[in-house]
mmCIF file of the N, C-alpha and C atoms, coordinates in Angstrom:
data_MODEL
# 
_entry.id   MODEL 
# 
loop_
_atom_site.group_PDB 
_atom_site.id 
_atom_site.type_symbol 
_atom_site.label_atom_id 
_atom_site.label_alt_id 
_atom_site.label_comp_id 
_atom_site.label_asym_id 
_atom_site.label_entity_id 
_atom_site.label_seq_id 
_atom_site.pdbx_PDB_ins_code 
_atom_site.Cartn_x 
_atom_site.Cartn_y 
_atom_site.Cartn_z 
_atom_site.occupancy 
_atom_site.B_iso_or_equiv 
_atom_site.pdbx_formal_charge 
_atom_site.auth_seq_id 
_atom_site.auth_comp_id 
_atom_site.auth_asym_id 
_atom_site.auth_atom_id 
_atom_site.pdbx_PDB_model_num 
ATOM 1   N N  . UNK A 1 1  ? -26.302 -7.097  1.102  1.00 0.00 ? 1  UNK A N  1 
ATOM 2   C CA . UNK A 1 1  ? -25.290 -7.957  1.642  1.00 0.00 ? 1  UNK A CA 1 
ATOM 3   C C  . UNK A 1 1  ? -25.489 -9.391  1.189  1.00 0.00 ? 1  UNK A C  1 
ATOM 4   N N  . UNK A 1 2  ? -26.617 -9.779  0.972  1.00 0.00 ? 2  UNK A N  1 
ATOM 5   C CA . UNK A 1 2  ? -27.049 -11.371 0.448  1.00 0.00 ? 2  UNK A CA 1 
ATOM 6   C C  . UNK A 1 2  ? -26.651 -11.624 -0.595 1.00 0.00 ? 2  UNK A C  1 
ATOM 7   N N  . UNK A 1 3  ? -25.959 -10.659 -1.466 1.00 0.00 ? 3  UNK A N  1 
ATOM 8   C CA . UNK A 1 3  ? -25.963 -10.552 -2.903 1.00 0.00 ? 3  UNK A CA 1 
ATOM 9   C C  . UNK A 1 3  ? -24.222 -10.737 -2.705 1.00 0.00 ? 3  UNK A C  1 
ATOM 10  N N  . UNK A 1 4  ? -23.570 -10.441 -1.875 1.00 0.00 ? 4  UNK A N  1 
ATOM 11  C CA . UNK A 1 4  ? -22.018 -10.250 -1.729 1.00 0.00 ? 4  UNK A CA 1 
ATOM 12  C C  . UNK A 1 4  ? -21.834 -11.875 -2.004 1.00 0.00 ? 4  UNK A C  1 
ATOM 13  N N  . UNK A 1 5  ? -21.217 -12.413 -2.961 1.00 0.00 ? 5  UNK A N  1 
ATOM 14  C CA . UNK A 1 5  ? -19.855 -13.520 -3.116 1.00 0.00 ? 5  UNK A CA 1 
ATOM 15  C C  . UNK A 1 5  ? -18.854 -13.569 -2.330 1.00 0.00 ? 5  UNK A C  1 
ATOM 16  N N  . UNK A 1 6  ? -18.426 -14.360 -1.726 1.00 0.00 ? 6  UNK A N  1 
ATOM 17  C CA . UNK A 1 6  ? -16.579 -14.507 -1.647 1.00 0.00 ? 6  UNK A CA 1 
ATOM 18  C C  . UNK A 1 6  ? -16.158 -15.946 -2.050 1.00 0.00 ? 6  UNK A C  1 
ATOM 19  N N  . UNK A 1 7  ? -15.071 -15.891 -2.617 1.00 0.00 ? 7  UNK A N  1 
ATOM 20  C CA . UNK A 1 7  ? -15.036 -16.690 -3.223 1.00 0.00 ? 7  UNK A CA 1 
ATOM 21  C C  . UNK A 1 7  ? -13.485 -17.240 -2.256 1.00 0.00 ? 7  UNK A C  1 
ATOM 22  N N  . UNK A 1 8  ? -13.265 -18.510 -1.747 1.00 0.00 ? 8  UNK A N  1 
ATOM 23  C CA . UNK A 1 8  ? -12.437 -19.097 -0.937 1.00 0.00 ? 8  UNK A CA 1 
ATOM 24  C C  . UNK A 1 8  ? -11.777 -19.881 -1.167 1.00 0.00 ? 8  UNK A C  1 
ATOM 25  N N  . UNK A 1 9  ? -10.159 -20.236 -0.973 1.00 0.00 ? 9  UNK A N  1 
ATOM 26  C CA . UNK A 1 9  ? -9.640  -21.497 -1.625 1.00 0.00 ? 9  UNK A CA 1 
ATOM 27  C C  . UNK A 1 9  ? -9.079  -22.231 -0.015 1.00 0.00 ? 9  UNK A C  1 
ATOM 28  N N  . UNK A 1 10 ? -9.305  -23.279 -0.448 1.00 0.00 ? 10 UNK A N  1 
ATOM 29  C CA . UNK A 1 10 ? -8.809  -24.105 0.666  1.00 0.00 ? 10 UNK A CA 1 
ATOM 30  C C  . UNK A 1 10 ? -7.337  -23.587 0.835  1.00 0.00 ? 10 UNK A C  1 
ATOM 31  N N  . UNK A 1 11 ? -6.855  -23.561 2.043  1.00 0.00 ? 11 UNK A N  1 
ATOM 32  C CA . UNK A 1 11 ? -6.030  -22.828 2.844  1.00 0.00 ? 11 UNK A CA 1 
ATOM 33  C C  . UNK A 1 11 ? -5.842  -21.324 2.992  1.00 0.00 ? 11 UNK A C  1 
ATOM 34  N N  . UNK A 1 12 ? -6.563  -20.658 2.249  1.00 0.00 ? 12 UNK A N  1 
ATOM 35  C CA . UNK A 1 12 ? -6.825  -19.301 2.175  1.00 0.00 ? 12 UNK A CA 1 
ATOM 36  C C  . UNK A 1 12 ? -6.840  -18.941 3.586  1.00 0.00 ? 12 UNK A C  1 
ATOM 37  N N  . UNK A 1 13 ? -6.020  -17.729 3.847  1.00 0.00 ? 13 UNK A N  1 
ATOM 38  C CA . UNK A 1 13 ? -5.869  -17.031 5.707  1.00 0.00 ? 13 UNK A CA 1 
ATOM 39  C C  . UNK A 1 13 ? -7.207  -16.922 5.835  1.00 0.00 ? 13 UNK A C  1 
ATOM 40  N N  . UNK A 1 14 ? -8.291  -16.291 5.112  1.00 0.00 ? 14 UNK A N  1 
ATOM 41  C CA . UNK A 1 14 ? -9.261  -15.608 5.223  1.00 0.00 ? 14 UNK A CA 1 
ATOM 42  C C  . UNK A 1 14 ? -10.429 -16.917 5.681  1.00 0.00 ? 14 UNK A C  1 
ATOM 43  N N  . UNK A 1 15 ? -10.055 -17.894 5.069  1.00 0.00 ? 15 UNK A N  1 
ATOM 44  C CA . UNK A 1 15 ? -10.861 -19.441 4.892  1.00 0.00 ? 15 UNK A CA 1 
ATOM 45  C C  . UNK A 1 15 ? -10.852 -19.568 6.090  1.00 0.00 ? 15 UNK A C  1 
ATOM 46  N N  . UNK A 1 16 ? -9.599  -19.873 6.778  1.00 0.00 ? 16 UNK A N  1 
ATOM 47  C CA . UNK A 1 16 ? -9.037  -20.306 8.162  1.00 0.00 ? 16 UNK A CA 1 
ATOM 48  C C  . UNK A 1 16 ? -9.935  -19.672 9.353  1.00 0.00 ? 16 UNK A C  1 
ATOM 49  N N  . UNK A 1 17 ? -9.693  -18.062 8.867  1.00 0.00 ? 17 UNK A N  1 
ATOM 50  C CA . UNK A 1 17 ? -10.690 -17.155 10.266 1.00 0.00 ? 17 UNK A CA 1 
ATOM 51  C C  . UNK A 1 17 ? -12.115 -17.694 10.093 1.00 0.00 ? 17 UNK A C  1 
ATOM 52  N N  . UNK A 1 18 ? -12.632 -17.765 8.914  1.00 0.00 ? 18 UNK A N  1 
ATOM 53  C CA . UNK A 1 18 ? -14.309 -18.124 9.202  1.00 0.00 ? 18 UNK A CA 1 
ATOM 54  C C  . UNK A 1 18 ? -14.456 -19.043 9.626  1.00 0.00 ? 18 UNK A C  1 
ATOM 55  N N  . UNK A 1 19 ? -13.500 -20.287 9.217  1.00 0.00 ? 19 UNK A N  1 
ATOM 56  C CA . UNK A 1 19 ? -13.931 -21.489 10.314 1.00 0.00 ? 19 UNK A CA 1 
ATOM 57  C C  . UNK A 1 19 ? -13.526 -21.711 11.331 1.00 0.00 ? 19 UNK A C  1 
ATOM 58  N N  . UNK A 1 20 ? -12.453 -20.730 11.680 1.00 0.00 ? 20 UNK A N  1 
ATOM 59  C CA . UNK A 1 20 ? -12.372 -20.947 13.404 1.00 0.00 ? 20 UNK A CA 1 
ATOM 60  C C  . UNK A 1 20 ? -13.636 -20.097 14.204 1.00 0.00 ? 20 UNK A C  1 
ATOM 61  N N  . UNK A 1 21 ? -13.676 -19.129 13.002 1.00 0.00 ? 21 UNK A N  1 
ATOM 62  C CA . UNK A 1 21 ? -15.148 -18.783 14.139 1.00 0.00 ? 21 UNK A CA 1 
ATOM 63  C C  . UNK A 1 21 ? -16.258 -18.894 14.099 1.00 0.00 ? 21 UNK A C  1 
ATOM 64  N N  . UNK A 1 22 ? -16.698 -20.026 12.991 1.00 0.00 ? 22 UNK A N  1 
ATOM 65  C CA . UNK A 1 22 ? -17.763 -19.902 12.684 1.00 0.00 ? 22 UNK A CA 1 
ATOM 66  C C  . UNK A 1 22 ? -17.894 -21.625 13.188 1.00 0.00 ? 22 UNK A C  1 
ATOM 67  N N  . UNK A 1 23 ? -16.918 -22.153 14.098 1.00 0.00 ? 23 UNK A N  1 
ATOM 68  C CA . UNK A 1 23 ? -16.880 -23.651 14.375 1.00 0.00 ? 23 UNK A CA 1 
ATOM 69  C C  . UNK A 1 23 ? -17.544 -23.507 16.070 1.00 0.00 ? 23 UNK A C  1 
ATOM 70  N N  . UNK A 1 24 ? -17.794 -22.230 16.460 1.00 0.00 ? 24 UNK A N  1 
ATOM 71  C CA . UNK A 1 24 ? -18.446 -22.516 18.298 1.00 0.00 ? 24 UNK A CA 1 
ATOM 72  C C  . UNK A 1 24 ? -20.117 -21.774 17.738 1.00 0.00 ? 24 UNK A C  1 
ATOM 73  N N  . UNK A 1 25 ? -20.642 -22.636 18.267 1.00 0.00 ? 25 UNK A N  1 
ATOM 74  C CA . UNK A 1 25 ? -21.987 -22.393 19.043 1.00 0.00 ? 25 UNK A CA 1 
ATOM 75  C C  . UNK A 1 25 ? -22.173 -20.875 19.315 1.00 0.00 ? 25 UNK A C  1 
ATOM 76  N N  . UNK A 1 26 ? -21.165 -20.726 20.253 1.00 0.00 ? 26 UNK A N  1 
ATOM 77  C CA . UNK A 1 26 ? -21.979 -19.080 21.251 1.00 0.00 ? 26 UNK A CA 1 
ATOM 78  C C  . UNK A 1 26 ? -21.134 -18.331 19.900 1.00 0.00 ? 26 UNK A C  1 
ATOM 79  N N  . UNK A 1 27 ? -20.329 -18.373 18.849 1.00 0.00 ? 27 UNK A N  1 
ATOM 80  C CA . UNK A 1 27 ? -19.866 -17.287 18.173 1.00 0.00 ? 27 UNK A CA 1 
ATOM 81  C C  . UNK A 1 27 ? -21.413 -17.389 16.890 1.00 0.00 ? 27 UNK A C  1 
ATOM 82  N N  . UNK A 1 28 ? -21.927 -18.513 16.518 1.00 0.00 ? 28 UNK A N  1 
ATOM 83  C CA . UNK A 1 28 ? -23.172 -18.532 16.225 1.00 0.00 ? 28 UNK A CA 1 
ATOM 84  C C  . UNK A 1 28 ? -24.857 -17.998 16.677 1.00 0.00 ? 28 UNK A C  1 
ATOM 85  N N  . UNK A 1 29 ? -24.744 -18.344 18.043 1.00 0.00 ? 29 UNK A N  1 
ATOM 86  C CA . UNK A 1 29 ? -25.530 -17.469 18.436 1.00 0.00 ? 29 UNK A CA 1 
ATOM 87  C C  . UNK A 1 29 ? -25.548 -15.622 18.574 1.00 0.00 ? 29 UNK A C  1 
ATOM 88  N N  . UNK A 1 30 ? -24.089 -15.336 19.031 1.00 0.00 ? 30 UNK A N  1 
ATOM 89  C CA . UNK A 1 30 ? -23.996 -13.933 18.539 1.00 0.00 ? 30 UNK A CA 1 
ATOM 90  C C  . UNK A 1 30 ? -24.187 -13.527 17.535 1.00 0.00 ? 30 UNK A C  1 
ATOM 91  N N  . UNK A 1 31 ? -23.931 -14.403 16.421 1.00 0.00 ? 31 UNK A N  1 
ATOM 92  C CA . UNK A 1 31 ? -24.518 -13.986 14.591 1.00 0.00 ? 31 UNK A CA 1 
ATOM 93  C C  . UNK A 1 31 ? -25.697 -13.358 14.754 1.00 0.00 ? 31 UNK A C  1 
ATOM 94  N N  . UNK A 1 32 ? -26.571 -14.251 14.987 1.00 0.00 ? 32 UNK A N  1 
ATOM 95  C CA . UNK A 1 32 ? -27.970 -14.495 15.084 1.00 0.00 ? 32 UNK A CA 1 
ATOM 96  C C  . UNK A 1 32 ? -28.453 -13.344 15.818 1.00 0.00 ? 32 UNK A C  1 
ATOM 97  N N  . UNK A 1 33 ? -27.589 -12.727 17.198 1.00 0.00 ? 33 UNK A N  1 
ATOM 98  C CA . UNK A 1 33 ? -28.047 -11.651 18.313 1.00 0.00 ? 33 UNK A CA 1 
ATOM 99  C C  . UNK A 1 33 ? -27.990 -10.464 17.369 1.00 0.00 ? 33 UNK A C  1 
ATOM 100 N N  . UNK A 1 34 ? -26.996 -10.318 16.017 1.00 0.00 ? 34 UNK A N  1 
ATOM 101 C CA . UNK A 1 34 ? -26.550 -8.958  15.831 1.00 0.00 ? 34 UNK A CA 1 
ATOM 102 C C  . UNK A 1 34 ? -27.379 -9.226  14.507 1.00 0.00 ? 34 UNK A C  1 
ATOM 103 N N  . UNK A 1 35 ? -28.098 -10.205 13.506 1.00 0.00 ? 35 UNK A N  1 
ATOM 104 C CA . UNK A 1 35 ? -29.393 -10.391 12.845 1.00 0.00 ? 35 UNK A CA 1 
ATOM 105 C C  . UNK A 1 35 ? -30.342 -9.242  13.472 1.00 0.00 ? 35 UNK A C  1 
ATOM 106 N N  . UNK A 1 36 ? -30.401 -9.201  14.916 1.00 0.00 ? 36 UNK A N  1 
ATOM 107 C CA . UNK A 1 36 ? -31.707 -8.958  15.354 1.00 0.00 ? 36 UNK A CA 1 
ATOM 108 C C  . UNK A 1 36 ? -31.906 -7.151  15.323 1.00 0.00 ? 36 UNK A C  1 
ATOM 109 N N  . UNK A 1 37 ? -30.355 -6.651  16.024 1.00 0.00 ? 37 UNK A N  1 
ATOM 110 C CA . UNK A 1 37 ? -30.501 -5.783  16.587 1.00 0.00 ? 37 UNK A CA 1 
ATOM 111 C C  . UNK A 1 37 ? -28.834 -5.372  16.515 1.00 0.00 ? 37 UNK A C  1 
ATOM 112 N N  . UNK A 1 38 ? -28.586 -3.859  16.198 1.00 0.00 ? 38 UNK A N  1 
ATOM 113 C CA . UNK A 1 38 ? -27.109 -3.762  16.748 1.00 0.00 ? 38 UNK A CA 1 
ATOM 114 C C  . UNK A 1 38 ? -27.240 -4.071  18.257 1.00 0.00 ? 38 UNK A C  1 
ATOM 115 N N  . UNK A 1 39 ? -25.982 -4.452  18.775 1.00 0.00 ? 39 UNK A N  1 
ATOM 116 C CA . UNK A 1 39 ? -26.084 -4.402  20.168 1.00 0.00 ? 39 UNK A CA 1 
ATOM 117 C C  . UNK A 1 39 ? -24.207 -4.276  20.403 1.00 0.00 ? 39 UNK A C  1 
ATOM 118 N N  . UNK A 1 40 ? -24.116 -3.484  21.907 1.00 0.00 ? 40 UNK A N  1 
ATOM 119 C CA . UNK A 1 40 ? -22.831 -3.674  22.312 1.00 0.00 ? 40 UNK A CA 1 
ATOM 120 C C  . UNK A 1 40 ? -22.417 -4.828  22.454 1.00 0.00 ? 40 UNK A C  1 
ATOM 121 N N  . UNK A 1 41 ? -21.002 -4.919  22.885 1.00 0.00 ? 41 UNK A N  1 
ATOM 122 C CA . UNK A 1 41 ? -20.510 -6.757  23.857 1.00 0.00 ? 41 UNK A CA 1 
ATOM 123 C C  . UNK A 1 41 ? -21.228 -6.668  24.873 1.00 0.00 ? 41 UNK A C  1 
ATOM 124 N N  . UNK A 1 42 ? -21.443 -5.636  25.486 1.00 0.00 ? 42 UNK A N  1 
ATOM 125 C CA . UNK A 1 42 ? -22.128 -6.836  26.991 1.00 0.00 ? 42 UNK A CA 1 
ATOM 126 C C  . UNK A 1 42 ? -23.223 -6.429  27.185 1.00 0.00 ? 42 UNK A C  1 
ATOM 127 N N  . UNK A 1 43 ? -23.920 -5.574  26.066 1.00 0.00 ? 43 UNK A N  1 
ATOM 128 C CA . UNK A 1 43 ? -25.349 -6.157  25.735 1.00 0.00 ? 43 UNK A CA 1 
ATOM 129 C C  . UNK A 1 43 ? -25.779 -7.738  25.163 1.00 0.00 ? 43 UNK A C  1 
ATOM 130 N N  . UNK A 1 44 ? -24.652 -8.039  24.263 1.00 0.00 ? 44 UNK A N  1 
ATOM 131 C CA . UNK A 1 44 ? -24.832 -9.407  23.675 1.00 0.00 ? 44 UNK A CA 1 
ATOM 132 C C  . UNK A 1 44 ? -24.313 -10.528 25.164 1.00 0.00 ? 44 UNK A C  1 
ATOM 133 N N  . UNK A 1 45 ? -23.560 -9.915  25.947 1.00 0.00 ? 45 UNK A N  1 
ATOM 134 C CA . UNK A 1 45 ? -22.791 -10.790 27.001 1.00 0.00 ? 45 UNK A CA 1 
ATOM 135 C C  . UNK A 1 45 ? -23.858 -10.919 28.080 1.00 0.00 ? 45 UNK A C  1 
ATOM 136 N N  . UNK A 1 46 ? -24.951 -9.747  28.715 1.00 0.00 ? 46 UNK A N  1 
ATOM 137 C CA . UNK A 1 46 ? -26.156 -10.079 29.452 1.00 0.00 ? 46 UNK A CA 1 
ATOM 138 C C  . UNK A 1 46 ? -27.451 -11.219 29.022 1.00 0.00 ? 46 UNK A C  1 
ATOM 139 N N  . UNK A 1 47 ? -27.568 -10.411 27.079 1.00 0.00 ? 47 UNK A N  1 
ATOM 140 C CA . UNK A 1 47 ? -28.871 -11.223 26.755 1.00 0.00 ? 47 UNK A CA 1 
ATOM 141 C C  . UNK A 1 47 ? -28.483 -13.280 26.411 1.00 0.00 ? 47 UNK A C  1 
ATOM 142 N N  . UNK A 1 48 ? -26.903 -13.721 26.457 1.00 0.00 ? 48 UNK A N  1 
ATOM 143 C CA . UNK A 1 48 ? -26.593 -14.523 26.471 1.00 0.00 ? 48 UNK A CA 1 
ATOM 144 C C  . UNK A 1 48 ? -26.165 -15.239 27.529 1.00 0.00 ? 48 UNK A C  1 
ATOM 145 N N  . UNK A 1 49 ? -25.875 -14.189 28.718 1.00 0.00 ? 49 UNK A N  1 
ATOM 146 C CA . UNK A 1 49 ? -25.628 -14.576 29.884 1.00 0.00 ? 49 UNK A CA 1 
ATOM 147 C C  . UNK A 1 49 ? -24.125 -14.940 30.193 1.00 0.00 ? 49 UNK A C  1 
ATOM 148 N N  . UNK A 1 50 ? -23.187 -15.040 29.284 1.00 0.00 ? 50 UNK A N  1 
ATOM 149 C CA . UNK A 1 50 ? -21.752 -15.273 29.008 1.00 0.00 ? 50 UNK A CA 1 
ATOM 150 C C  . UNK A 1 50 ? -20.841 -14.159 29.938 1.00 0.00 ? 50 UNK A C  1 
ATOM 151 N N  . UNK A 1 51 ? -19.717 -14.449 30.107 1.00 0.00 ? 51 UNK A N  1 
ATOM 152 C CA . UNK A 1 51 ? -18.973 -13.498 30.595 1.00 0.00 ? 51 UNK A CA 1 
ATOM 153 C C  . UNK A 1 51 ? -18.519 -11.893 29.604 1.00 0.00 ? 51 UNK A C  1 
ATOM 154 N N  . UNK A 1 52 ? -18.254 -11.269 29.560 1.00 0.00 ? 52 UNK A N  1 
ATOM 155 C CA . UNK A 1 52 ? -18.101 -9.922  28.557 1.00 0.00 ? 52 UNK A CA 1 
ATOM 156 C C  . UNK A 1 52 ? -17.067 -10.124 27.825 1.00 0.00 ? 52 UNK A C  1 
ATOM 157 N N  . UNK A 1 53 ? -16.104 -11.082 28.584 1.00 0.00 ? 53 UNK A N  1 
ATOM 158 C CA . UNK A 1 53 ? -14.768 -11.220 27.872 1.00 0.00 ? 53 UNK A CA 1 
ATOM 159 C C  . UNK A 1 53 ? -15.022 -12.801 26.748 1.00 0.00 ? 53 UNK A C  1 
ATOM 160 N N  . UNK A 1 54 ? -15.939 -13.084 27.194 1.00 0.00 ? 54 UNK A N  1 
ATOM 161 C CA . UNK A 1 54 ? -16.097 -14.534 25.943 1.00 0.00 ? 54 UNK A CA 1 
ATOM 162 C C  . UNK A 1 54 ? -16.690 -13.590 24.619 1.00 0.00 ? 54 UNK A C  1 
ATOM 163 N N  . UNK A 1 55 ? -17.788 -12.889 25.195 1.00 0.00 ? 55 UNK A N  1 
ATOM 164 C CA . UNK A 1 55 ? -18.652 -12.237 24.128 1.00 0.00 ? 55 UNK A CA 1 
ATOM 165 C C  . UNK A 1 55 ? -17.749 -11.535 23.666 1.00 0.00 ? 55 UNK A C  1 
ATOM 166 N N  . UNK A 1 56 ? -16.841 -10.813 24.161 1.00 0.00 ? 56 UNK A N  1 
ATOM 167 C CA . UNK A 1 56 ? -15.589 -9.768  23.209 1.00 0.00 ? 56 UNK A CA 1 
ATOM 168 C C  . UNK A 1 56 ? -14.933 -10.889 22.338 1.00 0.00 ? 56 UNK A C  1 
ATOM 169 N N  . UNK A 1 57 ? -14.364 -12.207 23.295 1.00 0.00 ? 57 UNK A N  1 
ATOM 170 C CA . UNK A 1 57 ? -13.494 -12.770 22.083 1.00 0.00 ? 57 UNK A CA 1 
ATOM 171 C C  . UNK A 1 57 ? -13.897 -13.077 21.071 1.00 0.00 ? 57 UNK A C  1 
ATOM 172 N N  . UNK A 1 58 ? -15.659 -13.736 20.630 1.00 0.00 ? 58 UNK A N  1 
ATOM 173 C CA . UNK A 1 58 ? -16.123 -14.175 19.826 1.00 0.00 ? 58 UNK A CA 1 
ATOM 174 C C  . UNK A 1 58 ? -16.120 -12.992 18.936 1.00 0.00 ? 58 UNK A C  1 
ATOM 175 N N  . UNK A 1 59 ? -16.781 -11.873 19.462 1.00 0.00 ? 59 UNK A N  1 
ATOM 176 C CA . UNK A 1 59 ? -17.213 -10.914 18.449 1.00 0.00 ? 59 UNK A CA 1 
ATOM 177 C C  . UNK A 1 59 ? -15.620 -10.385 17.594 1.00 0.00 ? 59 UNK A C  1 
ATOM 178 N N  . UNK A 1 60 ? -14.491 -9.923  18.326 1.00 0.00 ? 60 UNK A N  1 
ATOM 179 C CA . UNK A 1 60 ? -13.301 -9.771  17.586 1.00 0.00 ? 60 UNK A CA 1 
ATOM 180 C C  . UNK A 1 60 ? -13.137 -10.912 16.696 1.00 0.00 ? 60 UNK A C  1 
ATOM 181 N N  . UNK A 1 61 ? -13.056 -12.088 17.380 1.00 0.00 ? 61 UNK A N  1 
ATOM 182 C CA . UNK A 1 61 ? -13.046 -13.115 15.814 1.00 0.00 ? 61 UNK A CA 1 
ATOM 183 C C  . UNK A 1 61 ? -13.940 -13.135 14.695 1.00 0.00 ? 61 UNK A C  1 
ATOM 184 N N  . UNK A 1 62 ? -15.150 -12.621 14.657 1.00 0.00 ? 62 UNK A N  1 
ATOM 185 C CA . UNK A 1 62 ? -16.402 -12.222 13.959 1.00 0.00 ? 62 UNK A CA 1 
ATOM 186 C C  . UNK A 1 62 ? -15.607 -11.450 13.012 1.00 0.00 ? 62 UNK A C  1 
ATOM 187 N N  . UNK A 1 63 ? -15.543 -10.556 13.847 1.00 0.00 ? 63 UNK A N  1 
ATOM 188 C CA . UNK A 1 63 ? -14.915 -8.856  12.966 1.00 0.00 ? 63 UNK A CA 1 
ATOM 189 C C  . UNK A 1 63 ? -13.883 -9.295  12.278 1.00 0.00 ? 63 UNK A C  1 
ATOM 190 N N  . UNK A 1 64 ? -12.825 -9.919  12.857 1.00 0.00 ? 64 UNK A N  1 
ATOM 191 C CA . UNK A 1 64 ? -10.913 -10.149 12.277 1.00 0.00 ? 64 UNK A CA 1 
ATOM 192 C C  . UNK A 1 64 ? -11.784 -11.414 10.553 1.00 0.00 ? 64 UNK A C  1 
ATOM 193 N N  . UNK A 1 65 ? -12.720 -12.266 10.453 1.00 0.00 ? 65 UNK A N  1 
ATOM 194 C CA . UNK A 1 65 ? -12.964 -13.044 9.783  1.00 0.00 ? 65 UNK A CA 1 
ATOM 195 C C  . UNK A 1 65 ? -13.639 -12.468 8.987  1.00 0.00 ? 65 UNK A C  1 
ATOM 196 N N  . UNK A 1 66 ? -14.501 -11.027 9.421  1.00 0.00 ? 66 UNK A N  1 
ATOM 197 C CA . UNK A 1 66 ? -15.182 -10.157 8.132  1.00 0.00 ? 66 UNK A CA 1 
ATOM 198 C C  . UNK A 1 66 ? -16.631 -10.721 8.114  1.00 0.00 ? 66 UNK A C  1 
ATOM 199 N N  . UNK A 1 67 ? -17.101 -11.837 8.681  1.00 0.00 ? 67 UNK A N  1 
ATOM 200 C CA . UNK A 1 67 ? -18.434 -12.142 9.450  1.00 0.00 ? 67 UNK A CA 1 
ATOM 201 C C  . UNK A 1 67 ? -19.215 -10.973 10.091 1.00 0.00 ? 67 UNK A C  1 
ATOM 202 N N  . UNK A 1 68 ? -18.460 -10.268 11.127 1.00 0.00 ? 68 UNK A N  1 
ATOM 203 C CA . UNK A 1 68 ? -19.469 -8.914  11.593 1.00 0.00 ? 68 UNK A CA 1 
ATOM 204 C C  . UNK A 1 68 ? -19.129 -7.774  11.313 1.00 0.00 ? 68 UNK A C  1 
# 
């Protein structure tokens, strides 16, 4: 996966999703949670302490941006 390119042009749809989700904190720290370990949402929503429905929204924006 370290080896994967993408290559992005400013205004690109695809551009847009990574930086809306890659612009919060807790959608960063979930990066980092699913680095470690697969985990469900509200496995990631307990070990972060967040509500299940924040941890779902982040992680769908993860997924919809091609991040997770």
């Amino acid at each position: 996966m370290a080896d994967d390119v993408v290559v992005l042009q400013p205004g690109d749809e695809r551009a847009k999703k990574i930086a809306r989700a890659m612009a919060s904190q807790t959608a960063n720290d979930i990066i980092q949670a699913f680095g470690e370990k697969p985990m469900t949402s509200s496995e990631i929503a307990q070990l972060m302490q967040i509500p299940i429905t924040t941890a779902a929204y982040h992680i769908e924006n993860l997924l919809d941006a091609g991040i997770l």
